[in-house]
N, C-alpha and C positions, 0 to 999 in steps of 0.2 A: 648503574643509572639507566643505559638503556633497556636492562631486563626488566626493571621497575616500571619504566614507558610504555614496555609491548605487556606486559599483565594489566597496567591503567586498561590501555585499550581494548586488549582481549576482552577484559572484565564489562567494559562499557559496550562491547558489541553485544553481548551475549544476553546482560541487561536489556539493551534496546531490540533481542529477538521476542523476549520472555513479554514484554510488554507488548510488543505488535500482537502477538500470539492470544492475550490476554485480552487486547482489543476486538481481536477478532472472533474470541469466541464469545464473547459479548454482544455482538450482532449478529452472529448464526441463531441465535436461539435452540442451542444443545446442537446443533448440524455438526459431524465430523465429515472428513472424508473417507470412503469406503461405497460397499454395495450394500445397498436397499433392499428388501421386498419391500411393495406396498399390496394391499388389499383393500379392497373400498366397495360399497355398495349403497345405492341411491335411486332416485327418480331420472329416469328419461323421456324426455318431452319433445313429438314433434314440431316444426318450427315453420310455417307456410308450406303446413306438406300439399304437393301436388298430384292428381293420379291416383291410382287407387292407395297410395298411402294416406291419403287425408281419409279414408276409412277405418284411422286405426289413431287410439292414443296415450295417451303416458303410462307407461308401465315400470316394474322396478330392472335395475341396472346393476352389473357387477363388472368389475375391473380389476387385473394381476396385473402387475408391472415391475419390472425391473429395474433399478434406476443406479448411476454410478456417478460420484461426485469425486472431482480430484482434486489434492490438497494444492492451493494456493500460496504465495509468497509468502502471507500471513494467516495459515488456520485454513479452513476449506475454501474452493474455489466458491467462483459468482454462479459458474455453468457445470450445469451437470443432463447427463443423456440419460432417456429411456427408451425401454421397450416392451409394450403395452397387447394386452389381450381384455376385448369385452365382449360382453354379452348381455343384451337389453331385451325383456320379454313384453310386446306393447298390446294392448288387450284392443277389441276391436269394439270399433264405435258404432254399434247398430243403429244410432239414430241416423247418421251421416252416411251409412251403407245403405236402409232402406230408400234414401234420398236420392243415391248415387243410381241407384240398381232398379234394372225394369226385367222380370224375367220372361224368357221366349216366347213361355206359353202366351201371354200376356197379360195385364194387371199390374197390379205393385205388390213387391213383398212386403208381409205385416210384422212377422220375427226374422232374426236371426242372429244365429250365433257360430263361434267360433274359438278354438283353443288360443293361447297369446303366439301374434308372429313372433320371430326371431329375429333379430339383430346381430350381425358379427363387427366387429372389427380389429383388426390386426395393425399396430402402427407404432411409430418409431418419432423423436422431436427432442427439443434441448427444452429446460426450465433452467431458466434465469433467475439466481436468486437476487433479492432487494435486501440489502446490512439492515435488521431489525435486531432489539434486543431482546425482547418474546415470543412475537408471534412473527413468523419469517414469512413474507411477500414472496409468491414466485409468479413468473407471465411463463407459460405454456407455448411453444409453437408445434404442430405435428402435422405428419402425414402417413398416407395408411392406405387400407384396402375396408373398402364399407360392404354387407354384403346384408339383403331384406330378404326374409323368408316368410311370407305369411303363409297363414296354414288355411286351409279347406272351411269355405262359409256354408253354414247349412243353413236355407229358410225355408220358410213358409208363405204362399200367396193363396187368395181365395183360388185360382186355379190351380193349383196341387205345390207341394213341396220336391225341393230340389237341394242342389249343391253349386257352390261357384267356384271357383281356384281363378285368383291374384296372379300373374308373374312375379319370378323371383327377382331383385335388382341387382346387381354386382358392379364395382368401379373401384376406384380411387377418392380419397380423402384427406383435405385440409381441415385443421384445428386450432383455434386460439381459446386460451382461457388464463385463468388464473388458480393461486391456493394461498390460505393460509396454513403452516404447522409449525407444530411445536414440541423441540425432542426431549427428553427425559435419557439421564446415564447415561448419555450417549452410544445408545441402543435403539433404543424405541421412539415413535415417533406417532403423535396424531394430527390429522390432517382435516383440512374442509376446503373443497375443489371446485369451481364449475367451467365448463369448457361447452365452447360452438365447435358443431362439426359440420362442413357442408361435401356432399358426398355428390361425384359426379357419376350417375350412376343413368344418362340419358343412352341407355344402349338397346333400348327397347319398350312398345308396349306395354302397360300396365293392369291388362285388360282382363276383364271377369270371364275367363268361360274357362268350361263350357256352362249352357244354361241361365245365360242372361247377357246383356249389353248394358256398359255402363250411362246412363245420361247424366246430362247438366256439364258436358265436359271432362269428365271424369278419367277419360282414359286415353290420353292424349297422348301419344308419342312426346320422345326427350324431355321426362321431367324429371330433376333433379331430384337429391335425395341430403336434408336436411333436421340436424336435430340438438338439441339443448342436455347438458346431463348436468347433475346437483351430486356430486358424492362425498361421504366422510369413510375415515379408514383410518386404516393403520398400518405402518412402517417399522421393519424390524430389520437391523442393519447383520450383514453376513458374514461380512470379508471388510 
């Protein structure tokens, strides 16, 4: 009789594992646990840029990340960590430069151009998932290392043609956003992302030279460095 009792209940725990497990992967939306790549590319959009970055704007964005989810009591956990690499190419806004920009000689410059700055970021943040049964809800936190590299402006003014160079900006960075995704065979996975970054990058200068002065404000000491991204991608589980 008692061997009879402890198989009953054996038998009924084991049922009520199978069904947690069946619950939960019900609101993962295909998510196991294990290691991710993700791969993503999209728009990045300045965001009240200040300084000589508000002479520059949305260009396209790529992002490699790492990301590792651990299994939970039932099926994969709520949190899971990454660790992220991007790179944003932002093309420059000549209208907003020749506004900005008075060159030495004197005059206003009429063209100019420029190859697209660079954008880095290096950063590390947990995603929280929300129990969906399709498309899985996650809130983004992170932080990181923001780094702006514009490149070399060339114009033109009725007093002759020249060049200008930007300061580069380097700091530290905070991120919130969100995602939708959705995994297939529990392998693969497609994603749609958008995240704020605001990057404390006031450690200098942001000033046009040689060969010109910025006006209207432009080039003001301690200005922050802040930006918007939109990406879709794809996830492909490792480990």
């Amino acid at each position: 009789m008692r061997s009879r009792l402890l198989l009953v209940v054996a038998t009924a725990l084991a049922t009520q594992v199978r069904v947690g497990h069946a619950q939960s992967d019900r609101l993962s939306g295909g998510l196991t646990d294990g290691d991710y790549i993700r791969l993503s590319a999209g728009v990045t959009t300045p965001v009240n840029p200040q300084g000589g970055f508000r002479d520059w704007k949305s260009g396209t964005g790529f992002n490699l990340a790492w990301e590792n989810w651990q299994a939970g009591d039932n099926g994969v956990g709520r949190l899971g960590i990454l660790f992220a690499f991007g790179y944003s190419a932002l093309a420059l806004d000549e209208s907003k430069f020749l506004t900005d920009f008075s060159p030495l000689s004197g005059g206003k410059a009429t063209t100019a151009s420029a190859s697209s700055g660079s954008l880095f970021e290096v950063s590390t943040g947990l995603h929280i998932r929300i129990p969906a049964p399709l498309l899985v809800p996650t809130v983004h936190f992170g932080f990181g290392y923001i780094g702006w590299r514009p490149k070399m402006i060339s114009y033109t003014a009725a007093s002759g043609s020249g060049t200008s160079k930007q300061q580069n900006r380097n700091g530290a960075e905070v991120s919130i956003g969100g995602a939708l995704e959705r995994d297939f065979a529990r392998r693969f996975g497609i994603f749609a992302e958008a995240d704020y970054v605001y990057g404390f990058t006031s450690l200098g200068q942001s000033s046009a030279t040689p060969g010109g002065i910025c006006a209207n404000n432009g080039c003001d000491v301690l200005k922050n460095t802040s930006v918007t991204t939109l990406r879709g991608g794809l996830s492909v589980k490792i480990k």
